[in-house]
N, C-alpha and C positions, 0 to 999 in steps of 0.2 A: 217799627219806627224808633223804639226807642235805642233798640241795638245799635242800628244804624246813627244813633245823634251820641250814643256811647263810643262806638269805634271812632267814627271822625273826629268828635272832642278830647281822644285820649291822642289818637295820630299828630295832632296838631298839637299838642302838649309834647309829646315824643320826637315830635320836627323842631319844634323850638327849643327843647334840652338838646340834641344834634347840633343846632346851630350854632349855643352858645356854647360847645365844647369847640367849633369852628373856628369859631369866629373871635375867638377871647383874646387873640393879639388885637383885636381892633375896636374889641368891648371893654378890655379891659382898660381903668383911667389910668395905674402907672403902673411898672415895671411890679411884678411879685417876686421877684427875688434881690431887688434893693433894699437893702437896709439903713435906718439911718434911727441911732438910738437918741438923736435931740428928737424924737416925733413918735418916740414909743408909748405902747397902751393911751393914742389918741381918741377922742369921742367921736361922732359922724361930723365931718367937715364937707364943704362943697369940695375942696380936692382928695379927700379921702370918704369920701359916701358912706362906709361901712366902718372906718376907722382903720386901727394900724393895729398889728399885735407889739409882742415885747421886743421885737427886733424894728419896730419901725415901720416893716411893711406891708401895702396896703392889700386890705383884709379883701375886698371887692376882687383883686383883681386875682388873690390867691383864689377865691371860690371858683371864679370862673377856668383857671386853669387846672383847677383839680377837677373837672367837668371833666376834659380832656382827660386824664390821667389814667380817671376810675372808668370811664366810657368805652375806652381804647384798651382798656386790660382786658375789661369785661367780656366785648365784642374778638377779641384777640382767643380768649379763653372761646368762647362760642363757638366758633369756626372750626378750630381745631380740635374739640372733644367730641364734634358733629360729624367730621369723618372720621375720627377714631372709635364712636359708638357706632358709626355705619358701618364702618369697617369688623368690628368684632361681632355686632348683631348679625351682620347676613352672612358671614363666615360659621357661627355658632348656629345661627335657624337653618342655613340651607344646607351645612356640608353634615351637620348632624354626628353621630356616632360618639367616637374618643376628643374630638375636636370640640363637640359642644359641651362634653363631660370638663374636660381641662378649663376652656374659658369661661364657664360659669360658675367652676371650684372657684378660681382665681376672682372672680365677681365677687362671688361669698366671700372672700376673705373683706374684700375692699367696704363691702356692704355692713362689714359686722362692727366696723368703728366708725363712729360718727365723725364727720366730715372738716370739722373744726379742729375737732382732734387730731385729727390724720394727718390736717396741713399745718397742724402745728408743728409736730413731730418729723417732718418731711423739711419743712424749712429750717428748724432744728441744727438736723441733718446736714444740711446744705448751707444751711450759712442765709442770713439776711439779704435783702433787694429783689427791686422786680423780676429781675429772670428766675430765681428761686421760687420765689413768691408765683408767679405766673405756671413754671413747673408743677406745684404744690397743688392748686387749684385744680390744676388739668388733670392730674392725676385722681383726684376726687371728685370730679365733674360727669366722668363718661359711665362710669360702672352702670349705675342707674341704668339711663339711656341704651346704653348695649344690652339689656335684658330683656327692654320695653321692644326695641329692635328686632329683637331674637325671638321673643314669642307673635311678636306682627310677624315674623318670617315664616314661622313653623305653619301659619294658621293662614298664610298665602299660599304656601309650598304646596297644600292637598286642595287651593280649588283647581277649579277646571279650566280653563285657562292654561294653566302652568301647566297640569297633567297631561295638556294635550300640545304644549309646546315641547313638552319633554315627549312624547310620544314620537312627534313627527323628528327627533333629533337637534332640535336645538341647542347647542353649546350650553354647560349653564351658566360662563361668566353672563352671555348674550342675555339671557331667563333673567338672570339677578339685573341686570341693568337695566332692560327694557319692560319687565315686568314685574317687577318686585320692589324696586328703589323709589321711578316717580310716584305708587302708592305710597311709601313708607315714609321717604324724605319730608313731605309737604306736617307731615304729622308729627314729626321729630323735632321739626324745625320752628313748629310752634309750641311746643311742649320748652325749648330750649330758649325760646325767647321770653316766654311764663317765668323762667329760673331765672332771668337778667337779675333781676332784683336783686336774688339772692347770693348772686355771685359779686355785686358791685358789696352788699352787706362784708361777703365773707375780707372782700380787699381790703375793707375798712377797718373789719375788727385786725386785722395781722397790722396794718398799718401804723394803728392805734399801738400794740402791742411793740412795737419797733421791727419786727419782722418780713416789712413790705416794702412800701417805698422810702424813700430814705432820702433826709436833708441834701439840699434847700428844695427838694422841687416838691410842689402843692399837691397835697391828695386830701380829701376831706378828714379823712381816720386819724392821719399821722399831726394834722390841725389842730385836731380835738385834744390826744394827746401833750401836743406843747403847748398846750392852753389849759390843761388842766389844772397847774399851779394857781391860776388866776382868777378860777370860779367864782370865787366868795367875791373879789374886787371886780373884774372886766367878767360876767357871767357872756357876754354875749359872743365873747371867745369861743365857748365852745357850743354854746344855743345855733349861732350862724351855720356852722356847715355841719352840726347834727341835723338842723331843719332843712340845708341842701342832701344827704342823704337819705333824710325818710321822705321829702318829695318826691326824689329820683326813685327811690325802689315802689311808693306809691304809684304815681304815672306806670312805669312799666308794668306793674302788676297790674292796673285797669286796661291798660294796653294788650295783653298778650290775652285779658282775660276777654273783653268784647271781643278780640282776634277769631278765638276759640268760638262763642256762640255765636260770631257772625260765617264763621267755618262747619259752623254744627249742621249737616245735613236735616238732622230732626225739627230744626229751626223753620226751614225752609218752608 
């Protein structure tokens, strides 16, 4: 019972962060990328709720579009490191030999620098903004996952089932899709939704850093940053969308976590 009042209570917390990344043309009370410096570092007004940074604009409506910003990277990163880990995992577990030897050196390398670092170094590289930024992630996002992939594959490949699909002639792209993927995927894909957090996290620290997304448009990280001058005077500069992203990596974390025990067989 409790599981059950865990997952729904986190679902509906995860529905309403989704919405208000929706919905913030229609949430939000004015324009976040108007400036107007007679209205700068204002206190909470009924037309600005949240007040205004040093540019004038208002703070409320920048939160709720950086919803959008960090949500859609996030989700953007998800997708695509999820067939790129499915992709290398069932390539490395089923075809096995010189092929799983290469893509799991190459994992090793990826695996032996921490991931912060990596995508530092990578956007570096590349030059600042989100396509950079998005590249960087991704590249640091799948290693993990195509390993976790790769040993669910090896340890599918010898039951019986597949032994005897492979017996009778079955194709193996046919093996790996119809019998090895809908196992795998459903398991991948909550294992990847667990990480949301920490990939909204990593958007924030490069952000923060100037390395992500880049003026005028709102992302929580890059907020905190041009508010840092103003700690000691306007502290709520950077309080506001620091406490928008430890909510945001909160909820998902509870999110993916009741996910997981209301998915746990052992549960059952």
């Amino acid at each position: 019972m409790k599981k059950k009042i865990a997952l729904i209570s986190s679902s509906v917390l995860v529905l309403l962060l989704i919405a208000m990344a929706i919905f913030a043309p229609w949430l939000a009370p004015n324009d976040p990328y108007a400036t107007n410096m007679a209205l700068k570092l204002q206190g909470f007004s009924t037309d600005y709720p949240l007040g205004t940074d040093y540019l004038g604009r208002c703070v409320l409506s920048r939160l709720l579009y950086g919803a959008r910003v960090s949500l859609f990277i996030a989700l953007s990163v998800l997708v695509v490191t999820l067939f790129i880990s499915m992709f290398v995992g069932l390539l490395a577990g089923y075809v096995g030999g010189i092929v799983d030897l290469v893509l799991m050196r190459i994992c090793d390398i990826f695996l032996a620098i921490p991931d912060f670092v990596f995508a530092l170094v990578i956007v570096g590289a590349l030059g600042g903004g989100i396509r950079n930024m998005f590249i960087a992630i991704v590249l640091v996002s799948w290693v993990g996952f195509a390993r976790i992939i790769r040993n669910m594959v090896r340890s599918l490949k010898e039951s019986t089932y597949v032994q005897y699909a492979r017996t009778i002639g079955v194709p193996k792209r046919k093996i790996m899709i119809r019998h090895i993927v809908p196992f795998v995927f459903p398991q991948i894909l909550l294992l990847k939704l667990i990480g949301l957090g920490s990939t909204i996290l990593l958007i924030s620290e490069l952000s923060f850093l100037g390395l992500g997304v880049s003026a005028p448009m709102a992302e929580w990280g890059m907020m905190i940053s041009d508010s840092k001058t103003y700690l000691m005077s306007h502290p709520m500069l950077m309080f506001l969308p620091g406490i928008m992203i430890s909510f945001t990596v909160l909820i998902l974390n509870w999110f993916g976590d009741a996910l997981r025990e209301a998915m746990d067989p052992k549960a059952i």
